[in-house]
C-alpha positions in Angstrom: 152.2 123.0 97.8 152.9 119.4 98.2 152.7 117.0 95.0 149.5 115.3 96.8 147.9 118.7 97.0 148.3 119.9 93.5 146.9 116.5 92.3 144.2 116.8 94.1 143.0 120.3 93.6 144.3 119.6 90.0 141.5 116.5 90.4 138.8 119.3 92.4 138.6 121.8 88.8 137.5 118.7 86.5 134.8 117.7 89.1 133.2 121.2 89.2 133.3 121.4 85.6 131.9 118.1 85.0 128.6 118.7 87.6 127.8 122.0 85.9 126.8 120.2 82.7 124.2 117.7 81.7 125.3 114.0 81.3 126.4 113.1 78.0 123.6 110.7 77.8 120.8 113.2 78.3 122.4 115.8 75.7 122.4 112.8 73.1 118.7 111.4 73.9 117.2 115.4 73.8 119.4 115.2 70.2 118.4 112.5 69.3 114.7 113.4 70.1 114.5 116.3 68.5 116.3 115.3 65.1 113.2 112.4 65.0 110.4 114.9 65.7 111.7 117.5 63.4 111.9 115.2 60.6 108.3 113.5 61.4 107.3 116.8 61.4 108.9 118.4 58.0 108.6 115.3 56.4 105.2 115.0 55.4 105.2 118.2 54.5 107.9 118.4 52.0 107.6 114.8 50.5 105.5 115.1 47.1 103.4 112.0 48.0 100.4 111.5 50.0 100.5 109.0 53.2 97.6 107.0 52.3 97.2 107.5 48.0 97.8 104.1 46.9 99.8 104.0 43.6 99.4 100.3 42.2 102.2 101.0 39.7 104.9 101.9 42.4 103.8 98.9 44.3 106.7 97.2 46.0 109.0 99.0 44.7 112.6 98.9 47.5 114.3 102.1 48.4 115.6 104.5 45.8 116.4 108.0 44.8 112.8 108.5 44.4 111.5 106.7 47.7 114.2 106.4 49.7 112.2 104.0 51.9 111.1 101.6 49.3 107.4 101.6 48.6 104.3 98.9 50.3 102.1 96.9 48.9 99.8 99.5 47.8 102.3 101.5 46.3 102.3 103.6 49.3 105.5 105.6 50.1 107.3 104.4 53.1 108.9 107.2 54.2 106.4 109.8 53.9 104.0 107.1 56.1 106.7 106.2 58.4 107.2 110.8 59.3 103.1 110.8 59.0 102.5 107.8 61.6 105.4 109.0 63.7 103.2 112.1 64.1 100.3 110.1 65.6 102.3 107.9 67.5 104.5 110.5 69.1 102.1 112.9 69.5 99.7 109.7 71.8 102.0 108.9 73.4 102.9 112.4 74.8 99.0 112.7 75.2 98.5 109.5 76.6 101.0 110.1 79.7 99.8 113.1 80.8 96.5 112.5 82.5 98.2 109.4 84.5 101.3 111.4 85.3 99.3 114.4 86.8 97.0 111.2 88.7 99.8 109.6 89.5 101.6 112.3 91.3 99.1 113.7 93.2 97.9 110.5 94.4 101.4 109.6 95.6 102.1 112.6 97.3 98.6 112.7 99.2 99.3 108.7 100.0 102.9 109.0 101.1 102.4 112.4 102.7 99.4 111.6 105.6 99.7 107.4 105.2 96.5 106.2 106.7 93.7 105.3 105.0 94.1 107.3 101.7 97.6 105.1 101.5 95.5 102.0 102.3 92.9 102.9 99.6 95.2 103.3 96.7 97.6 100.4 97.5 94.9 98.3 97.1 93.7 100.0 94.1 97.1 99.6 92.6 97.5 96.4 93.4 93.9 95.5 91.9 94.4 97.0 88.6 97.9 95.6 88.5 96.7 92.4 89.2 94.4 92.7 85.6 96.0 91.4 82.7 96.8 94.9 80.4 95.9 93.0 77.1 92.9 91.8 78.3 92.1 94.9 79.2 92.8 96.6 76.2 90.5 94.2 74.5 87.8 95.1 76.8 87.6 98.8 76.2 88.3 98.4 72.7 85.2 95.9 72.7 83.1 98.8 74.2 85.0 101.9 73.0 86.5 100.3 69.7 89.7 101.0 68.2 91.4 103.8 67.7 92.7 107.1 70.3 89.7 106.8 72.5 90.1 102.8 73.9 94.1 103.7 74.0 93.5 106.7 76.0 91.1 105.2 78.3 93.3 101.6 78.3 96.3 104.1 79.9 94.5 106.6 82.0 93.2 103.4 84.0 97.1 101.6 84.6 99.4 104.1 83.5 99.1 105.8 87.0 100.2 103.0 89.1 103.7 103.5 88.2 103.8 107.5 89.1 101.9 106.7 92.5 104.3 104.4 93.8 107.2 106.3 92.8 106.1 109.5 94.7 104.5 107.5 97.4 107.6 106.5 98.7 110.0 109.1 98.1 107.2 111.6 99.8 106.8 109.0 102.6 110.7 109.0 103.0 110.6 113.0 103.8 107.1 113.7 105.1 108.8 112.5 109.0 111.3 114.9 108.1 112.4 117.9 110.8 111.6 120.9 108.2 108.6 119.4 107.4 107.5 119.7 111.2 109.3 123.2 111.0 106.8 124.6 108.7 103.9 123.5 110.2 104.6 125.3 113.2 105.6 128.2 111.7 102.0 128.1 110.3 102.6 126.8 107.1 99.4 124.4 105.3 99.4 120.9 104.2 98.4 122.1 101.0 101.7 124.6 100.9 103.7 122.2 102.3 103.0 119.6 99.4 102.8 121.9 96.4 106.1 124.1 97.5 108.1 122.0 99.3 107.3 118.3 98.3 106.6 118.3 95.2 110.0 120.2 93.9 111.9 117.5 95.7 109.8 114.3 94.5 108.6 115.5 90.7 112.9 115.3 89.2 112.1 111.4 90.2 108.6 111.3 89.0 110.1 113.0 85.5 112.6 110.3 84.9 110.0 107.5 85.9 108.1 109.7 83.3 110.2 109.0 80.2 111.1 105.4 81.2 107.7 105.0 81.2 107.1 106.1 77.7 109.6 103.5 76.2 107.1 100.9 77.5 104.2 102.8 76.3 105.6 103.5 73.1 105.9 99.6 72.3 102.5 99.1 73.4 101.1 101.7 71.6 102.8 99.8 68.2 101.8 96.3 69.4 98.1 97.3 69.6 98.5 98.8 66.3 100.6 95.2 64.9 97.3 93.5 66.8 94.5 95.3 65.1 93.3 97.3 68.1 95.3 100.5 67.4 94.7 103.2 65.1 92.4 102.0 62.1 93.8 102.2 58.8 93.8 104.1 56.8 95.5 106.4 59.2 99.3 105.2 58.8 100.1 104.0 62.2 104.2 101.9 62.8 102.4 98.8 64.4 100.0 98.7 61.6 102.6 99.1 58.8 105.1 96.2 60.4 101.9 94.3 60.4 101.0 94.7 56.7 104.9 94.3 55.4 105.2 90.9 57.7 104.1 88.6 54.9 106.7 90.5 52.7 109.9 90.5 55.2 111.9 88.1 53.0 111.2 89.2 50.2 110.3 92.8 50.9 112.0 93.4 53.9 111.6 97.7 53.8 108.3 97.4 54.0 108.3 96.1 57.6 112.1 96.8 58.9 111.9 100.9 58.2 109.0 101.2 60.3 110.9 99.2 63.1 113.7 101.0 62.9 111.6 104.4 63.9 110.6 102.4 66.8 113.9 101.4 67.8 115.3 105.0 67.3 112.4 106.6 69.4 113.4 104.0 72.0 116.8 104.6 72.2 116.7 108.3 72.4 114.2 107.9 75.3 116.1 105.9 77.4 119.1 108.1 76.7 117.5 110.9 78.2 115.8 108.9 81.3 119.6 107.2 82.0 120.4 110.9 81.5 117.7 112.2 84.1 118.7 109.1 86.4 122.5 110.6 86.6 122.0 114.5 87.0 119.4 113.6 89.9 122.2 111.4 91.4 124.8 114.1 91.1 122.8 117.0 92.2 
């Protein structure tokens, strides 16, 4: 064996190795993920203190052996509210991207499988909703719905679609000309076969990554409606609401605002870990 062979089947075992597993940044976003929801789940639970009892005498107080996050204004501890809202925010915005993934998906595929008019249709529904301002908007429904869950819910199930719809549009457009596509139909095989068995396995690894990208943004939406007032209502502990409340405080009191960030920024980060890490195993594969 020549010395340019045995480097490069030396060079071959490493490669095989390296696309069996997962990209490093998809094992440290899941980790990271799930280290944040277990301790927004076990949190609350084990803390002594209530998420919304206000204790006047605690008021203020920063971050110690007995509240490690510092206490608010009311006395309220921080990290016990911090684990309780990360409950509600977490849990909408898992909720929240559901109904427009499913819509999403099955719109694109229809559009970008048989083109035409059902293409034309939601193009131009796309680009009319996209063309609304998403603030203005969420003021509306929350004017007619008020705040809380339901105008979020609504606010995302009319945009969040778009996204999921394009995505798929194009990559089932991109293989719907394909040869095996014309195979199965004339071995007999239905449209609706077609798309379920052999379209939407290819297309959905995409639609998954555009998935958690998409939750970064809806994440920080989710806390700026809270930070506006249009959010969750208080008392309900809620991170937009409680960077709100400590704002007046940051110089002063800067736990009261900067904890409650920092969940934000962590949640963030782990997300886009695992969509970078979804983006690299669906290049590799």
């Amino acid at each position: 064996m020549t010395t340019r062979t045995a480097s490069s089947a030396s060079s071959a075992v490493p490669a095989r190795d390296r696309a069996g597993r997962p990209p490093r940044t998809l094992v440290a976003g899941l980790v990271l993920l799930a280290l944040i929801v277990l301790a927004v789940a076990l949190i609350p639970i084990l803390s002594p203190y209530d998420p919304i009892a206000e204790d006047i005498a605690a008021m203020l107080q920063p971050p110690s052996p007995v509240h490690p996050f510092g206490t608010d204004q009311l006395g309220r501890d921080i990290l016990t509210r911090v684990a309780a809202a990360g409950r509600i925010d977490l849990a909408l915005m898992v909720g929240v991207e559901a109904a427009p993934f499913v819509i999403g998906t099955a719109a694109g595929l229809v559009a970008g499988f048989y083109g035409g008019w059902p293409d034309r249709v939601i193009t131009l529904l796309s680009d009319a909703l996209i063309a609304f301002p998403f603030y203005l908007l969420v003021a509306v429904v929350a004017f007619v719905t008020g705040t809380g869950m339901k105008g979020i819910f609504l606010t995302f199930l009319i945009m969040g679609w778009i996204i999921f719809a394009r995505t798929v549009k194009g990559a089932t457009a991109s293989l719907a000309s394909a040869e095996w596509v014309e195979s199965a139909r004339v071995m007999g095989f239905s449209d609706w076969s077609i798309l379920t068995r052999q379209m939407l396995p290819n297309v959905l690894s995409q639609a998954v990554a555009v998935l958690v990208s998409d939750m970064v943004a809806l994440l920080v939406a989710i806390v700026t409606l809270g930070y506006l007032g249009l959010g969750i209502a208080p008392p309900t502990p809620d991170w937009g609401t409680m960077i709100a409340d400590g704002q007046s405080f940051l110089a002063t009191r800067w736990w009261v605002s900067t904890l409650p960030g920092c969940a934000v920024v962590l949640v963030g980060i782990a997300l886009a870990l695992i969509g970078d890490g979804l983006n690299d195993a669906r290049r590799d594969a």
